[in-house]
GULUM-106638 format. One record per residue (C-alpha): residue in three letters; z, y, x. Coordinates in steps of 0.02 Angstrom, whole numbers, padded with zeros to 5 digits, always signed. Layout:
ALAZYX;...
REM end
This chain:
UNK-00182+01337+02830;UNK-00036+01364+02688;UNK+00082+01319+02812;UNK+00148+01466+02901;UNK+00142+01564+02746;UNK+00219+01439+02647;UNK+00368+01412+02788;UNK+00380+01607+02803;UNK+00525+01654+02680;UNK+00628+01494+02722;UNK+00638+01572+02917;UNK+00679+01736+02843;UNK+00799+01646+02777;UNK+00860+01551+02943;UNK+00866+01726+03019;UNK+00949+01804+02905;UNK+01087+01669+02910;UNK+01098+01690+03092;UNK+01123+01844+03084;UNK+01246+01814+02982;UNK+01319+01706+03077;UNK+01323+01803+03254;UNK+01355+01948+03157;UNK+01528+01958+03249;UNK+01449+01911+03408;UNK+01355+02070+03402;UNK+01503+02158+03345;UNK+01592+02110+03496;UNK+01453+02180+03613;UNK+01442+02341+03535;UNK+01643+02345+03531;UNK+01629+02321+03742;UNK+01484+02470+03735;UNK+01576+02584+03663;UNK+01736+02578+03755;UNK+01642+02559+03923;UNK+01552+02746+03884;UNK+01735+02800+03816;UNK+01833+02743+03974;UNK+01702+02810+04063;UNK+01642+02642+04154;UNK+01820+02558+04180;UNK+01822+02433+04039;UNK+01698+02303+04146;UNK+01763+02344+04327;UNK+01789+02168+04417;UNK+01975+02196+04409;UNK+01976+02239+04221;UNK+01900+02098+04152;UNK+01976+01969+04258;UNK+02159+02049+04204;UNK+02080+02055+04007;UNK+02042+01847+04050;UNK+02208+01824+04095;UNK+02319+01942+03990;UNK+02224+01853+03825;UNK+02208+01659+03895;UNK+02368+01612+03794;UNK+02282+01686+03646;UNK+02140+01620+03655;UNK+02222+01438+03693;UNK+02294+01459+03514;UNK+02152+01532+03420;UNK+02069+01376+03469;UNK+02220+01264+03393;UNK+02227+01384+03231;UNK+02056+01370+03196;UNK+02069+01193+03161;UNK+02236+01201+03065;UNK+02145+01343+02943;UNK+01988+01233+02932;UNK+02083+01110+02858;UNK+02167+01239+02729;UNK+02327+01244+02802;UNK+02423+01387+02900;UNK+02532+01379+03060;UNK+02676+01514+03067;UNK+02759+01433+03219;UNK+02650+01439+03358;UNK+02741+01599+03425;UNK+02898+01509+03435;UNK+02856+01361+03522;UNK+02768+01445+03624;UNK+02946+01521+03697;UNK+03021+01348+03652;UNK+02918+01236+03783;UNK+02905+01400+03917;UNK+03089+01406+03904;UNK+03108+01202+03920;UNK+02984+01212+04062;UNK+03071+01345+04172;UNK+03236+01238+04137;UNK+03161+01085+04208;UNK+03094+01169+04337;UNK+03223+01307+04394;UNK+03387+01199+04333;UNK+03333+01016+04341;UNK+03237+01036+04493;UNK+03096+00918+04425;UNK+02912+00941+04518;UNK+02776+01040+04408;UNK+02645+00884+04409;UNK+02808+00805+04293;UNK+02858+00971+04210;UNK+02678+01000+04125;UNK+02644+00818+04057;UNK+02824+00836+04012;UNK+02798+00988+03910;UNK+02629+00964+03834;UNK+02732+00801+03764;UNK+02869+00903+03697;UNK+02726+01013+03611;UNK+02658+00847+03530;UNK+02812+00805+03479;UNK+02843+00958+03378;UNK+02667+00970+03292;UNK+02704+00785+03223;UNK+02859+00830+03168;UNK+02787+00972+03064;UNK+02624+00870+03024;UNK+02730+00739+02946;UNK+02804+00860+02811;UNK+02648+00918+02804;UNK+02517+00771+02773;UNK+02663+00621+02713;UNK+02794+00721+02624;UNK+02675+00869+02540;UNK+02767+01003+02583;UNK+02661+01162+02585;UNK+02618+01216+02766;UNK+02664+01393+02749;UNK+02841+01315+02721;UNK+02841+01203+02846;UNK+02787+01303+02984;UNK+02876+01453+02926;UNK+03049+01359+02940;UNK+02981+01304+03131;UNK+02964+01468+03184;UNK+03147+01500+03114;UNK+03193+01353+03211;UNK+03120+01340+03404;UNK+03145+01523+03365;UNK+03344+01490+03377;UNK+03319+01358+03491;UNK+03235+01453+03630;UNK+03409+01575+03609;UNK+03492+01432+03630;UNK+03454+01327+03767;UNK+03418+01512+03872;UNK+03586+01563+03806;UNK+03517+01725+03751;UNK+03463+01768+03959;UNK+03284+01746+04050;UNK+03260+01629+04177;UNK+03175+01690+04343;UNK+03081+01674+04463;UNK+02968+01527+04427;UNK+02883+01399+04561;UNK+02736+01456+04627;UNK+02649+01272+04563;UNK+02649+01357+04389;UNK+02623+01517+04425;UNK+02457+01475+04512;UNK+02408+01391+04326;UNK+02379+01570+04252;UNK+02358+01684+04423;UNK+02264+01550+04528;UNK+02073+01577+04575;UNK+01942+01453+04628;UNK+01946+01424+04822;UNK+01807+01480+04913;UNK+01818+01664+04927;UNK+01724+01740+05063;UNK+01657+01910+05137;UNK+01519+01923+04992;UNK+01521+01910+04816;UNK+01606+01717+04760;UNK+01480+01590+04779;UNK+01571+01450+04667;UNK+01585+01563+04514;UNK+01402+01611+04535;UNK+01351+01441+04553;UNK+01468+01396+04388;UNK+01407+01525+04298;UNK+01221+01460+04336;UNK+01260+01305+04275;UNK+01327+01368+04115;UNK+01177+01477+04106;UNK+01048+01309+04123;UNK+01162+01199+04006;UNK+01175+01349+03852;UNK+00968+01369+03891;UNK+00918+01171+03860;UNK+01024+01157+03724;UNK+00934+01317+03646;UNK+00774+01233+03677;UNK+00838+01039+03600;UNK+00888+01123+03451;UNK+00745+01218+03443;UNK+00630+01058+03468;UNK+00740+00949+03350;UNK+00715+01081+03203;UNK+00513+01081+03255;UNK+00529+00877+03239;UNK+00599+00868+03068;UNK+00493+01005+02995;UNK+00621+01138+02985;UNK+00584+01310+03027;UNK+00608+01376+03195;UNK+00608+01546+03287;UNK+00468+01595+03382;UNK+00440+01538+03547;UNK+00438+01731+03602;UNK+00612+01742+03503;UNK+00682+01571+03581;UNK+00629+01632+03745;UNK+00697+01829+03738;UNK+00862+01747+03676;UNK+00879+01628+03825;UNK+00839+01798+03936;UNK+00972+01885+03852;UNK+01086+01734+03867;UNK+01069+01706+04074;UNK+01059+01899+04090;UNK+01252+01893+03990;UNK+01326+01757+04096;UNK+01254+01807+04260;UNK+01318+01991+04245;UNK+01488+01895+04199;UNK+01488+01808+04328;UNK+01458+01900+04440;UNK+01573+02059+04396;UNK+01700+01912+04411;UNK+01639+01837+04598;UNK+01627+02037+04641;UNK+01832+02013+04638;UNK+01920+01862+04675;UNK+01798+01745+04573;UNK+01835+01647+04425;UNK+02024+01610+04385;UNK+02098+01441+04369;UNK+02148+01498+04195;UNK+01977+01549+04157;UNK+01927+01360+04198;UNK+02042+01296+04085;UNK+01978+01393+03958;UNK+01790+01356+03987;UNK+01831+01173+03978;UNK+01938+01185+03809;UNK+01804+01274+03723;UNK+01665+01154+03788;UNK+01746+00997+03752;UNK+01820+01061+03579;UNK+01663+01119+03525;UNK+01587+00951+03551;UNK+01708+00881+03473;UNK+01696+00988+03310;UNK+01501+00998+03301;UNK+01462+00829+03371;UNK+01599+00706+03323;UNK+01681+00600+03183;UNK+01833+00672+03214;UNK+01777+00856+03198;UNK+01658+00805+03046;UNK+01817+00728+02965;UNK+01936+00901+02986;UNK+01776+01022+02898;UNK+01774+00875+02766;UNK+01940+00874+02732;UNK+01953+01064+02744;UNK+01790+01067+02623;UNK+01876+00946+02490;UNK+02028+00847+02521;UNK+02002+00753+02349;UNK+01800+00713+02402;UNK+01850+00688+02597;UNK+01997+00575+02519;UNK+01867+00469+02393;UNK+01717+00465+02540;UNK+01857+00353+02631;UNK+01929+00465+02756;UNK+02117+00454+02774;UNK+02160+00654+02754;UNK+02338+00632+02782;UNK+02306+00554+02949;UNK+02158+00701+02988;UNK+02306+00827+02952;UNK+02436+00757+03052;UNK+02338+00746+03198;UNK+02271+00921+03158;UNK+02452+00978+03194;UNK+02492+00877+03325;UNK+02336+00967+03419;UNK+02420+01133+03361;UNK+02592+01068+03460;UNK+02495+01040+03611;UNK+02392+01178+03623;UNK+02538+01293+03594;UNK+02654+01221+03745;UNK+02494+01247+03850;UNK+02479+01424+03770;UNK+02659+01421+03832;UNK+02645+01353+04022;UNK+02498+01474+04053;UNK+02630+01613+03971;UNK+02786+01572+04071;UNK+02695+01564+04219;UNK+02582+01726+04200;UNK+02770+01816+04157;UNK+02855+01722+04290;UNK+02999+01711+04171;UNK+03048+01611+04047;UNK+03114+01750+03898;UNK+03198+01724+03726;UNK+03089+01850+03664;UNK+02908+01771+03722;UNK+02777+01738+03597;UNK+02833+01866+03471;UNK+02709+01900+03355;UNK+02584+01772+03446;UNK+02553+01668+03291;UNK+02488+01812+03196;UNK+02346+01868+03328;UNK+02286+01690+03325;UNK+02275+01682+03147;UNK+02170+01850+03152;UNK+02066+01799+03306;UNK+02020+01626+03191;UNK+01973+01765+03030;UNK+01885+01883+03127;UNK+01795+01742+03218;UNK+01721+01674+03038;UNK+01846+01558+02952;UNK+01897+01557+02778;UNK+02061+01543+02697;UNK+01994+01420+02573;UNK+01960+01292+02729;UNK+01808+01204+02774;UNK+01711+01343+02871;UNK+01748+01393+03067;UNK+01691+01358+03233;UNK+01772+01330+03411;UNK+01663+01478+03463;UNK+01709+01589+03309;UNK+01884+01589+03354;UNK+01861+01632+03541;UNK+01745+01764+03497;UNK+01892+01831+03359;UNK+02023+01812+03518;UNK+01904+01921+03610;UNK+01848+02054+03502;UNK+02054+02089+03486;UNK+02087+02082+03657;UNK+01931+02210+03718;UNK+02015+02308+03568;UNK+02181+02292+03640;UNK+02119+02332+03827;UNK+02032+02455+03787;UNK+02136+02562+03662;UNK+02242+02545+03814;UNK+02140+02606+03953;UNK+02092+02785+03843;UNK+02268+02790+03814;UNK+02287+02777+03625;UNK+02471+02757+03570;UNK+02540+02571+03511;UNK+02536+02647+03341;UNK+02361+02693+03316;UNK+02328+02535+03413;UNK+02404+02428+03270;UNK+02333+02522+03121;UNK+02156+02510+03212;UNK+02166+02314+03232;UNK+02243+02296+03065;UNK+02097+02375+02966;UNK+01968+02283+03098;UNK+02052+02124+03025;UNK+02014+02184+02863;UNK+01848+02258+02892;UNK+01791+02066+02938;UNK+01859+01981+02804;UNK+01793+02100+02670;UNK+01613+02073+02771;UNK+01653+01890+02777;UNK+01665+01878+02592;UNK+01539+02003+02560;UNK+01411+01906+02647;UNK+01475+01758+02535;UNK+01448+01834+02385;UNK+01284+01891+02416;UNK+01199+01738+02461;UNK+01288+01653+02320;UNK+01385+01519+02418;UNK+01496+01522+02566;UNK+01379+01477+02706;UNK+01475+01378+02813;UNK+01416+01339+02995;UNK+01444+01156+02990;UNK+01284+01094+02938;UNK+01287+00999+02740;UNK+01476+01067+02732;UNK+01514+01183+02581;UNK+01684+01280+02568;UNK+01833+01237+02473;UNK+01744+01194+02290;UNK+01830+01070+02163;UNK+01709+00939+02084;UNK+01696+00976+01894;UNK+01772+00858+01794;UNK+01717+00721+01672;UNK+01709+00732+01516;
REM end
């Protein structure tokens, strides 16, 4: 009979650190509210959020990428430039060496690798800080996009690539799309039973759970979210190809991070190099491959940006590596490392880019535009580390992970 009294302030507890934790979840759904009163309903019109899905899909590509590299501890300053440094080797095997796109991608994602293990190297085997590192890389591909463009764009682009970031799923009929309704079902059922697993798992081991009236309002909230999506998208042209991509990154790269060795291994590291390091995980080897991720997330950043521009331009991905980086800190992620999510970082990506769009559509000038997402950056880090400070620990999402804490010393 002591029980649910007993078990009452630990889920006050479990709420509160949900909230906490879809605190900028919420902040992104009162961020769409407000601009779709202020622009007067145009914010989520079918062709407005299917242009906001494509016009941030190369951010949100390398938000993904950055999240990992910050989890870590480390910083990327390149991304921007190789970003124009793989679009600009892509159009030139395309356009000049007349190779086929089904060689040209491979080809580039490679070149992408290439460059993150370059800069992992210095990185994890030489020590070399990462802010250094990555800082001369953007100096670099930086110049070497002038070069091999020779200071001119290159334009038009095959159609093949182009389709990569403008495509849509086939199927389109008289009605609304039936394949992004059906997809968007799907995703609806799969987000639903994992709810419900969790929720059963906790139940199992004794932990405290929600509600069932909670559990099941959330899941109603959930399908209601996705099916409105969804279908404001099929009410167009349907899903993009781009969007697609996109779904599948953040699926398979949140498995990976909440579900995995591998993704276990990068918070460890991230949470304690010297404890990841004496728990028998080779950190060096986590890093490197940390940055070779980076390298191949940014070429794709930088097909799905050639071929949305239809150009290959020395002056693409300016300024590209620093809205990732605030996408991954207003998505949740620390600068001390160890504490992020996959999810975070899209949700960061997003909140800018609704920001962006819709500073846009009420026609606020570039200026006010920049101050406004500069103190929104700050506004979530301050909460970030407010939230921190008042629980008395860091809170990370990884379950049994801690943030970036030294182990006291012997005497």
């Amino acid at each position: 009979m002591n029980r649910p009294t007993s078990s009452l302030p630990r889920l006050r507890e479990m709420l509160r650190g949900r909230t906490r934790q879809y605190g900028m979840a919420i902040a992104l759904v009162a961020i769409i509210i407000l601009f779709q009163i202020l622009t007067g309903g145009l914010l989520l019109t079918p062709l407005n959020v299917t242009n906001l899905i494509m016009q941030n899909s190369y951010i949100l590509i390398l938000a993904i990428g950055m999240m990992l590299v910050i989890i870590t501890g480390h910083i990327d300053l390149s991304v921007g430039s190789v970003v124009a440094f793989t679009g600009a080797m892509a159009a030139i095997m395309l356009n000049s060496w007349g190779l086929p796109t089904v060689v040209v991608v491979p080809a580039a994602l490679l070149l992408g690798a290439l460059i993150g293990a370059w800069q992992g190297f210095w990185i994890a085997y030489v020590g070399v800080p990462a802010f250094i590192v990555t800082l001369a890389g953007m100096l670099v591909f930086r110049g070497a996009t002038l070069a091999v463009l020779g200071g001119e764009s290159i334009a038009p682009l095959p159609q093949s690539l182009r389709v990569i970031a403008g495509g849509f799923l086939p199927g389109r009929s008289d009605g609304p799309h039936l394949p992004t309704l059906l997809l968007g079902l799907a995703g609806a059922t799969v987000i639903v039973w994992i709810q419900w697993r969790s929720r059963a798992r906790s139940r199992a081991r004794d932990l405290p759970v929600a509600p069932v009236a909670v559990t099941a309002a959330g899941s109603v909230l959930v399908v209601a979210a996705i099916m409105t999506f969804t279908y404001v998208l099929a009410d167009h042209n349907g899903l993009p190809l781009v969007g697609v991509l996109l779904i599948a990154l953040i699926v398979g790269y949140a498995f990976v991070m909440r579900s995995t060795t591998m993704g276990r291994r990068v918070y460890a590291v991230g949470g304690s190099e010297r404890a990841a390091a004496l728990s028998g995980i080779r950190t060096k080897r986590t890093t490197f491959w940390v940055f070779v991720n980076m390298g191949v997330l940014s070429a794709l950043a930088g097909l799905v940006f050639t071929g949305r521009l239809n150009a290959a331009t020395p002056g693409a991905g300016t300024m590209f590596e620093l809205d990732a980086i605030a996408a991954a800190f207003i998505g949740g992620a620390s600068a001390a490392g160890g504490v992020g999510s996959v999810v975070g970082a899209v949700i960061g990506a997003l909140v800018m880019g609704v920001l962006n769009n819709g500073m846009s559509l009420i026609g606020l000038g570039v200026d006010w535009q920049q101050l406004i997402k500069g103190l929104v950056l700050l506004l979530a880090v301050a909460f970030d580390i407010y939230n921190k400070r008042r629980v008395g620990g860091s809170a990370p999402i990884m379950p049994g992970l801690r943030s970036r804490r030294r182990p006291p010393r012997e005497p």
